[in-house]
C-alpha positions as CSV (number, residue, x, y, z in Angstrom):
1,X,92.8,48.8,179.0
2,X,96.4,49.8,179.7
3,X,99.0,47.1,180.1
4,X,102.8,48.4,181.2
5,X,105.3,46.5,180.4
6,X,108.4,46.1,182.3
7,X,111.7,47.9,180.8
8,X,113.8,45.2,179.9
9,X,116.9,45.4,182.3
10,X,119.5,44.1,179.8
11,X,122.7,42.3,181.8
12,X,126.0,42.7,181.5
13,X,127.9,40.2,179.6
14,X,130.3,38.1,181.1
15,X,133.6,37.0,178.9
16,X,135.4,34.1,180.0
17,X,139.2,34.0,179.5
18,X,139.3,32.7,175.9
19,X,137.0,35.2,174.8
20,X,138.7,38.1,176.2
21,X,142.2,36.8,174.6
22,X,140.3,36.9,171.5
23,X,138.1,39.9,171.8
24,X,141.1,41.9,173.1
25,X,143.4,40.6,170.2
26,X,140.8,41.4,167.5
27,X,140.5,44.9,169.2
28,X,144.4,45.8,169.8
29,X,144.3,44.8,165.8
30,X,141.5,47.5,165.1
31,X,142.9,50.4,167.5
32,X,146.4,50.2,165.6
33,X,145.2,52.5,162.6
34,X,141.9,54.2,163.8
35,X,141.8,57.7,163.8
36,X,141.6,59.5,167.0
37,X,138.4,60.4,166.9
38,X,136.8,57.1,166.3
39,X,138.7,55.1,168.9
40,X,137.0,56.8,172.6
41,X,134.2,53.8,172.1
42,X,136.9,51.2,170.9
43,X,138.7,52.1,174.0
44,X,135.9,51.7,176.3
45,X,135.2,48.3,175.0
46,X,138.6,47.3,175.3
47,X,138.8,48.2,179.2
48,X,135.2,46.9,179.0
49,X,136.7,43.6,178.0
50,X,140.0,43.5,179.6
51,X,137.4,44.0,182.8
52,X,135.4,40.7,181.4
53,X,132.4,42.6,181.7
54,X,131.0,44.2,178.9
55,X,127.8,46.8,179.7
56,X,124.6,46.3,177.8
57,X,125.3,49.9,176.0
58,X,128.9,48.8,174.7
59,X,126.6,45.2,172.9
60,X,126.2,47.0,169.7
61,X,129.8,47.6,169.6
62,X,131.1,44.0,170.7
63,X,129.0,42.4,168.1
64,X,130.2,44.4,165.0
65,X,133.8,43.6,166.4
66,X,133.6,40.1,166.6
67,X,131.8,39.8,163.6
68,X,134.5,41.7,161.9
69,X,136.5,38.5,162.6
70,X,135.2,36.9,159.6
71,X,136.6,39.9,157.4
72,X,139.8,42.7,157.6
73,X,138.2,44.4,160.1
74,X,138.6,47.7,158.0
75,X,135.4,47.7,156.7
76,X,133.8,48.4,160.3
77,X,130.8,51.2,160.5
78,X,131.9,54.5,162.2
79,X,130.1,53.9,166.1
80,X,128.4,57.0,165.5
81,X,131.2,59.2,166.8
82,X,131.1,61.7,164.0
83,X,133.1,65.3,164.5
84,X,131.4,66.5,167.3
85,X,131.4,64.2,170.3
86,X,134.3,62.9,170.9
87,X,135.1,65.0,174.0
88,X,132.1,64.0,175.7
C-alpha cells in the first residue's frame, strides 16, 4: 500500500514590532564587520525582517541569529555561501 503524504507548506513568520527592533538591531550588529561575500543572505533577512515577514527558506538563518543573542555573535556558521555563489 502507498500512502502520500502531503508536502508540508511551511508559513511565513510574522514579527511583531519588538521583534523586528530586536532582530534588526542584532542584524545591523552582525553586517558591520562581515565580509562581502557572506552578507547577500544577511541582507535578505534583514529586508526580510524590516518587511515583518520572514519566508520559510530564510528560518534556518533567523534562528542562528537570534540565538547568537546569547553570545558575540562572531562565532556564527558561514550560511553556506562559500566562494562561488554569491552572485547568484
Amino acid at each position: 500500500m502507498s500512502e502520500t503524504t502531503p508536502a508540508l507548506e511551511l508559513e511565513p513568520i510574522e514579527l511583531d514590532e519588538d521583534a523586528r527592533e530586536l532582530i534588526e538591531a542584532e542584524l545591523a550588529h552582525l553586517l558591520q564587520g562581515m565580509p562581502d561575500e557572506r552578507r547577500v543572505p544577511y541582507e535578505r533577512l534583514s529586508e526580510a525582517v524590516a518587511a515583518g515577514r520572514v519566508e520559510p527558506e530564510l528560518a534556518p538563518l533567523l534562528e542562528r541569529v537570534v540565538g547568537s543573542r546569547g553570545g558575540d555573535g562572531d562565532a556564527l556558521p558561514d550560511p553556506g555561501v562559500a566562494g562561488g555563489s554569491a552572485g547568484a
